[in-house]
DOPAVO-163299 format. One record per residue (C-alpha): x, y, z; residue number from 1; residue in three letters. Coordinates in steps of 0.25 Angstrom, whole numbers, plus 5000, padded with zeros to 4 digits. Last residue first. Layout:
BEGIN
<rec px="X" py="Y" pz="Z" k="NUM" r="ala"/>
...
This chain:
BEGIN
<rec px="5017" py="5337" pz="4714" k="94" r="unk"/>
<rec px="5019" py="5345" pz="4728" k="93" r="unk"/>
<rec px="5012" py="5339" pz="4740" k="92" r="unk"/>
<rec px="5004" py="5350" pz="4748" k="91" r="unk"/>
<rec px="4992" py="5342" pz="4744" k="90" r="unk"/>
<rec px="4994" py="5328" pz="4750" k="89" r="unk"/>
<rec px="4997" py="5332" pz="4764" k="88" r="unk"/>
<rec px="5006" py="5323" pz="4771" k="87" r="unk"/>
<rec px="5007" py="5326" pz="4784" k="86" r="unk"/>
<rec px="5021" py="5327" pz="4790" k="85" r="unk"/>
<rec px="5031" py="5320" pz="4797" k="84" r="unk"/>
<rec px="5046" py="5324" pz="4799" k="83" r="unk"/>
<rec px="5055" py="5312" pz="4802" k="82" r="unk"/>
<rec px="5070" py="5316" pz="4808" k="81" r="unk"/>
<rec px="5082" py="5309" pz="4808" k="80" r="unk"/>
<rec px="5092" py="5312" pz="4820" k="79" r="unk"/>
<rec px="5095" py="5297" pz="4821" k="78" r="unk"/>
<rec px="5087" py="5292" pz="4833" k="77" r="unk"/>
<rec px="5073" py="5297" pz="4824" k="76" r="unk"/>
<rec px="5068" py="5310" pz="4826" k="75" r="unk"/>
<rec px="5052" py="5313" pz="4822" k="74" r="unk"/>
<rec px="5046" py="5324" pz="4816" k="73" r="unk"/>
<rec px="5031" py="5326" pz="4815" k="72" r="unk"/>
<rec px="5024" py="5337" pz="4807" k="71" r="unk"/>
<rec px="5013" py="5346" pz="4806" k="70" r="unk"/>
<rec px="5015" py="5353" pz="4820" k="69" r="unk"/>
<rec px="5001" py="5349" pz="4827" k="68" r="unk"/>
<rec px="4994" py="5337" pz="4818" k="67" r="unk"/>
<rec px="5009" py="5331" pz="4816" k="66" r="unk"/>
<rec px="5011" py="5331" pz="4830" k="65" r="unk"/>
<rec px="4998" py="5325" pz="4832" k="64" r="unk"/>
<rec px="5000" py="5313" pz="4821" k="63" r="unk"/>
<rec px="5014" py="5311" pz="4827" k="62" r="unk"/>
<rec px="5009" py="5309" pz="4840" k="61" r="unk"/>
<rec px="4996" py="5302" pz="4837" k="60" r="unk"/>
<rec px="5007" py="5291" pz="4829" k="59" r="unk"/>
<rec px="5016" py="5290" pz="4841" k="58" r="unk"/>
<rec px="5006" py="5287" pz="4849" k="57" r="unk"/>
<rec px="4998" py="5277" pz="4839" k="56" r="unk"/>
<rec px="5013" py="5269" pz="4838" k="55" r="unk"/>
<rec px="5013" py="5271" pz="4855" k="54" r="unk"/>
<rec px="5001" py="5263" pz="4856" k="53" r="unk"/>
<rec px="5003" py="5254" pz="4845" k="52" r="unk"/>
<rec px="5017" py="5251" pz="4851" k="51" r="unk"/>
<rec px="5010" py="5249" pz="4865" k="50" r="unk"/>
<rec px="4998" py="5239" pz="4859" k="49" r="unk"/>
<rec px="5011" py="5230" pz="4854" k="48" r="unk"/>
<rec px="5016" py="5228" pz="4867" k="47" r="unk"/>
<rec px="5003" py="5225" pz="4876" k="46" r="unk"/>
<rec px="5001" py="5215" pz="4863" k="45" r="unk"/>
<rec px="5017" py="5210" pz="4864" k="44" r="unk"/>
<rec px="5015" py="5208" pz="4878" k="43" r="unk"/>
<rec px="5002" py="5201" pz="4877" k="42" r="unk"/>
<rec px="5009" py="5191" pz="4868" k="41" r="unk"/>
<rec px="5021" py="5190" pz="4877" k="40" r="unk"/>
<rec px="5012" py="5185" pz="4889" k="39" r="unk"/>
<rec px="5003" py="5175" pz="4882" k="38" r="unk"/>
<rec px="5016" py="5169" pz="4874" k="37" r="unk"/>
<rec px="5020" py="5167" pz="4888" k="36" r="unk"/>
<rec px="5009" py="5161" pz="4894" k="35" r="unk"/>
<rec px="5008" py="5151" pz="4881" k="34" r="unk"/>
<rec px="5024" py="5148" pz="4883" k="33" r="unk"/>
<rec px="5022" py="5146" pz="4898" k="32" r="unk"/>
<rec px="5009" py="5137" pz="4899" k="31" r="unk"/>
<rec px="5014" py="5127" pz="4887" k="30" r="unk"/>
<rec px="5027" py="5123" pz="4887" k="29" r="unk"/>
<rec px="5033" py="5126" pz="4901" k="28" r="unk"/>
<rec px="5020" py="5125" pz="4909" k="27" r="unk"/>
<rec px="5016" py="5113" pz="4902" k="26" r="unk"/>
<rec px="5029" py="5108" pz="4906" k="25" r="unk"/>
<rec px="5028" py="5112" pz="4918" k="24" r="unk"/>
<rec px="5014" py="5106" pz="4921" k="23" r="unk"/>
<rec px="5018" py="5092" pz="4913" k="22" r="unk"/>
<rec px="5029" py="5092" pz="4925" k="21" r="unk"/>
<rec px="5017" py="5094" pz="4936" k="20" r="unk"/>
<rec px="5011" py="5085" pz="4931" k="19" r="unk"/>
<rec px="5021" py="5074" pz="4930" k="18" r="unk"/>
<rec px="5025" py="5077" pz="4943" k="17" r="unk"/>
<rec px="5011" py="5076" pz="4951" k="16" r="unk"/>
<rec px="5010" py="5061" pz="4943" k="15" r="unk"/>
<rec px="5023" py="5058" pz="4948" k="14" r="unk"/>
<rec px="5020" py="5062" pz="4964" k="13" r="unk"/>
<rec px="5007" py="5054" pz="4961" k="12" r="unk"/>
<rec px="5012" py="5041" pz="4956" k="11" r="unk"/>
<rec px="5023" py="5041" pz="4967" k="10" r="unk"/>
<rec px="5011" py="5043" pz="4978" k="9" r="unk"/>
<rec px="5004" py="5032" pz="4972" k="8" r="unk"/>
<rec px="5016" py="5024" pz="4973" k="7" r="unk"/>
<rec px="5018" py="5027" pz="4986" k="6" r="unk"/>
<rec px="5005" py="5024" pz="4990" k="5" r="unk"/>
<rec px="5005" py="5011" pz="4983" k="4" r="unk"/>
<rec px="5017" py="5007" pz="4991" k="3" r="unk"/>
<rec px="5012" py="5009" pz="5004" k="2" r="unk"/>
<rec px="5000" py="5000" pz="5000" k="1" r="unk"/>
């Protein structure tokens, strides 16, 4: 009778390991990556909505200063600079 008891105990202790292995792996292969993957996606989304907020900035503040002083102009790093105007169809010379 001893003898089955411990046996049955051996069983169970086994049983108990081998789950919670498959649990770790499962973990490892499957829960991690997908969790991840979830986490990084929603980074790059909250990313890419702040470019597009700052692109539409940048683009309300160019249209506003072109509405008040008629023109932009913008400096680049190597001392070069972009002057932008309205186009105006009819004051172009043929």
């Amino acid at each position: 009778m001893r003898d089955d008891d411990s046996t049955k105990w051996i069983i169970i202790t086994l049983i108990l390991i081998v789950v919670i292995l498959v649990g770790v792996i499962a973990f490892t292969f499957w829960l991690k990556p997908t969790y991840e993957g979830f986490i990084l996606g929603k980074q790059q989304e909250a990313y890419n909505l702040g470019v597009v907020d700052s692109q539409k900035a940048i683009l309300t503040g160019i249209k506003s200063n072109v509405a008040q002083f008629g023109y932009v102009q913008i400096t680049f790093e190597d001392n070069q600079i972009l002057y932008l105007a309205p186009f105006n169809p009819n004051q172009v010379s043929q």
